[in-house]
Biopython code that builds the backbone (N, CA, C, O; Angstrom):
import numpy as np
from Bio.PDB.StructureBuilder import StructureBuilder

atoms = [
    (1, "UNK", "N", (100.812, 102.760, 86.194)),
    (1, "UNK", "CA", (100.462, 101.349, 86.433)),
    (1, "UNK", "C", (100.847, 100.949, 87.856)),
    (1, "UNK", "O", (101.631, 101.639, 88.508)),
    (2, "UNK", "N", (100.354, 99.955, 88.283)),
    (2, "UNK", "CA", (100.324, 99.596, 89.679)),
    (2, "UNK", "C", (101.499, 99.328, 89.927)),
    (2, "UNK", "O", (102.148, 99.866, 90.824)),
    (3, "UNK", "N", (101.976, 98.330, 89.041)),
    (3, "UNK", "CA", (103.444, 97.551, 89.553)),
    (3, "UNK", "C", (104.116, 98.204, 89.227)),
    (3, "UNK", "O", (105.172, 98.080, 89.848)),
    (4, "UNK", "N", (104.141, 99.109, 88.345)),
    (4, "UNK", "CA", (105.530, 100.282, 88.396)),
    (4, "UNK", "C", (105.596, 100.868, 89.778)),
    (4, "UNK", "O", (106.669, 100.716, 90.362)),
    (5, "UNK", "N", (104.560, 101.564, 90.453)),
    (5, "UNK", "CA", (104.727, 102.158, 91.472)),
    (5, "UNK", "C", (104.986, 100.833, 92.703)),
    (5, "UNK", "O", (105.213, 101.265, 93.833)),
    (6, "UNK", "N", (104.972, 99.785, 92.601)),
    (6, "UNK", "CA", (105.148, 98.813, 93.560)),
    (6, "UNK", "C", (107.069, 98.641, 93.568)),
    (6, "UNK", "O", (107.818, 98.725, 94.541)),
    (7, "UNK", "N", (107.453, 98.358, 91.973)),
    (7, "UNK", "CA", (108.703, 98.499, 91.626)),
    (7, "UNK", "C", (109.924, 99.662, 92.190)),
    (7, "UNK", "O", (111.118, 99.578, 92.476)),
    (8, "UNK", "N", (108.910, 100.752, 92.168)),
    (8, "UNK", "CA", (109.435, 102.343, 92.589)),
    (8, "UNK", "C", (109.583, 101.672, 94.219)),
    (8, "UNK", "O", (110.637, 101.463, 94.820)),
    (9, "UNK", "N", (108.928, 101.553, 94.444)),
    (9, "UNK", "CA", (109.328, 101.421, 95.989)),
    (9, "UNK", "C", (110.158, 100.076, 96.912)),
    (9, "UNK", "O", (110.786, 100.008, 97.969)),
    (10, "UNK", "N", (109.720, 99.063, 95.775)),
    (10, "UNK", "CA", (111.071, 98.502, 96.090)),
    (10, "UNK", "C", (112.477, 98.528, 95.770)),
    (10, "UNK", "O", (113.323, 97.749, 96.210)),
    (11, "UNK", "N", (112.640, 99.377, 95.061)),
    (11, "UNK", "CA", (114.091, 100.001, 94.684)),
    (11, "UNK", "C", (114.615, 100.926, 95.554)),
    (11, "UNK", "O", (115.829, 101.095, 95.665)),
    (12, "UNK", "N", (113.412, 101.819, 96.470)),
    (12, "UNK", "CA", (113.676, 102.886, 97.328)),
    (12, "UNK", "C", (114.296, 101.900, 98.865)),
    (12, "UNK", "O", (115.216, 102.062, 99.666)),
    (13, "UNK", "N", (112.877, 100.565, 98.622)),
    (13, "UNK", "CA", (113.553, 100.177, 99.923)),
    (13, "UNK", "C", (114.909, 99.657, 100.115)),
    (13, "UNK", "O", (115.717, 99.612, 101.042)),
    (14, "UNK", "N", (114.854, 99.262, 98.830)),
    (14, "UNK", "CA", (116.670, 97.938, 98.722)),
    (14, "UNK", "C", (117.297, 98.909, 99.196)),
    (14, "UNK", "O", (117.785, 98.754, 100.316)),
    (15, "UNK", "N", (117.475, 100.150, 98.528)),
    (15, "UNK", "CA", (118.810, 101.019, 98.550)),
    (15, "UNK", "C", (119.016, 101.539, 99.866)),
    (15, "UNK", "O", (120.108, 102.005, 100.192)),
    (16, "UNK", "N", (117.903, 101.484, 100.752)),
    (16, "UNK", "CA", (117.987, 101.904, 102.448)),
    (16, "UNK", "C", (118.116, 101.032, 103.416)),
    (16, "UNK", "O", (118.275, 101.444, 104.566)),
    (17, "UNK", "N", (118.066, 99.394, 103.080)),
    (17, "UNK", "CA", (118.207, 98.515, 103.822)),
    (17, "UNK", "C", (119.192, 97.579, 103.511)),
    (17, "UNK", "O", (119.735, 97.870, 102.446)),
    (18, "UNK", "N", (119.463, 96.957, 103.829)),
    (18, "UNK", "CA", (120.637, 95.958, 103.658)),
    (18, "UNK", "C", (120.296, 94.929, 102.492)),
    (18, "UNK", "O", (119.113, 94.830, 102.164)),
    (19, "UNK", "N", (120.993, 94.369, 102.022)),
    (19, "UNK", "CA", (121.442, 93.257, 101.195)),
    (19, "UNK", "C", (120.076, 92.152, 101.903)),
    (19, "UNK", "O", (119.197, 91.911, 101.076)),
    (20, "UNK", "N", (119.937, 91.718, 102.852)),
    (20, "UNK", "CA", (119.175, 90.797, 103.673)),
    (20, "UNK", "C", (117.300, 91.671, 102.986)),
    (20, "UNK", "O", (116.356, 91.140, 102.401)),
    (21, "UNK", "N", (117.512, 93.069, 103.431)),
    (21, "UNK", "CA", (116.040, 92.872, 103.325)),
    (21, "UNK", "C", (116.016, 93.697, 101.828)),
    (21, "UNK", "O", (114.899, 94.030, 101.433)),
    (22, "UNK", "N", (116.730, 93.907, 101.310)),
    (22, "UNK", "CA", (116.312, 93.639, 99.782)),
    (22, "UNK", "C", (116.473, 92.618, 98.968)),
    (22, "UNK", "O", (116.216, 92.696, 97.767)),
    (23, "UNK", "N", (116.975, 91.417, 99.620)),
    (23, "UNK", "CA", (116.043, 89.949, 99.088)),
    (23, "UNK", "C", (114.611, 89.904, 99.426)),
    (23, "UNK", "O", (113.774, 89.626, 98.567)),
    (24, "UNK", "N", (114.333, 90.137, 100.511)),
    (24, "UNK", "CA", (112.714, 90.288, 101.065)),
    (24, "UNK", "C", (111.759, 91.011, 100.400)),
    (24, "UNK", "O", (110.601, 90.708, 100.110)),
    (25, "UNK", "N", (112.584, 92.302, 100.133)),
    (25, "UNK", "CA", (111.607, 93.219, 99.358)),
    (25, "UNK", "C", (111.607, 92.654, 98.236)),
    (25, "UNK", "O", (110.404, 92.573, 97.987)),
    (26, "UNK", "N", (112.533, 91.896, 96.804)),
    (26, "UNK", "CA", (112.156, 91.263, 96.036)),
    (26, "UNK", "C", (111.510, 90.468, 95.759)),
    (26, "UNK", "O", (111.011, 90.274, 94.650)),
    (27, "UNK", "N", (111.320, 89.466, 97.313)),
    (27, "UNK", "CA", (110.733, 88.146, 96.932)),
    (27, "UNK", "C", (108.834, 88.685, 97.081)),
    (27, "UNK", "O", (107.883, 88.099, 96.564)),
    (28, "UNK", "N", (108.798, 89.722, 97.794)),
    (28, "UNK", "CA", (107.168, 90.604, 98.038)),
    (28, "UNK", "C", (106.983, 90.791, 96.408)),
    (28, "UNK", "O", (106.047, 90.355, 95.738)),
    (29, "UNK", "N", (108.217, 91.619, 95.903)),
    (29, "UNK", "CA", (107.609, 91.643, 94.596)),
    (29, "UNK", "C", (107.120, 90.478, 93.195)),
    (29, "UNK", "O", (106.371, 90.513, 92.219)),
    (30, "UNK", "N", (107.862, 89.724, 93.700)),
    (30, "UNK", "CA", (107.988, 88.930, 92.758)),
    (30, "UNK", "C", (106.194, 88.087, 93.140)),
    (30, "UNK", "O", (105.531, 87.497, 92.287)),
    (31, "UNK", "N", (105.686, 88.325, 94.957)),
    (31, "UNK", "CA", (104.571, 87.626, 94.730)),
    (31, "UNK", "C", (103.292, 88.516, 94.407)),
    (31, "UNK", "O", (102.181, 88.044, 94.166)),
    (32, "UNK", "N", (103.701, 90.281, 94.444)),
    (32, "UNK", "CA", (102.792, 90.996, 94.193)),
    (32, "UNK", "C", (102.637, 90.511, 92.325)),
    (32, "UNK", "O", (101.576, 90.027, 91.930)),
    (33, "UNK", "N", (103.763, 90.719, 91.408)),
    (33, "UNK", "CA", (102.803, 90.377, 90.337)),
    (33, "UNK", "C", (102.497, 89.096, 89.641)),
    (33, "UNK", "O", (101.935, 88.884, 88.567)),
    (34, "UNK", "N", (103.142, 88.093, 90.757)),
    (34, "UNK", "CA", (101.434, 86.757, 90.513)),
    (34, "UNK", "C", (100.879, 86.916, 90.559)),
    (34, "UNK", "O", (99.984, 86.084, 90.404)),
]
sb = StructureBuilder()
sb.init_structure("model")
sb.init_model(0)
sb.init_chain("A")
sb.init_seg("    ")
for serial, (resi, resn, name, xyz) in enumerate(atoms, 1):
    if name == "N":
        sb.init_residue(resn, " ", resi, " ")
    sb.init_atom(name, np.array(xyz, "f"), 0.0, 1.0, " ", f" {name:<3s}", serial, name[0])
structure = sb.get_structure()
């Protein structure tokens, strides 16, 4: 499914970037599955 693999990669990004841009990468996700 799409958003699994969207999910997969925002978990890859949090864990390589800081606290700051894994709020960012969450808030992308949260508007990818609106």
């Amino acid at each position: 499914a799409p958003n699994t693999a969207e999910l997969k990669i925002c978990r890859v990004n949090r864990n390589s970037g800081s606290c700051l841009g894994g709020d960012e990468i969450f808030l992308l996700c949260d508007k990818v599955q609106k």
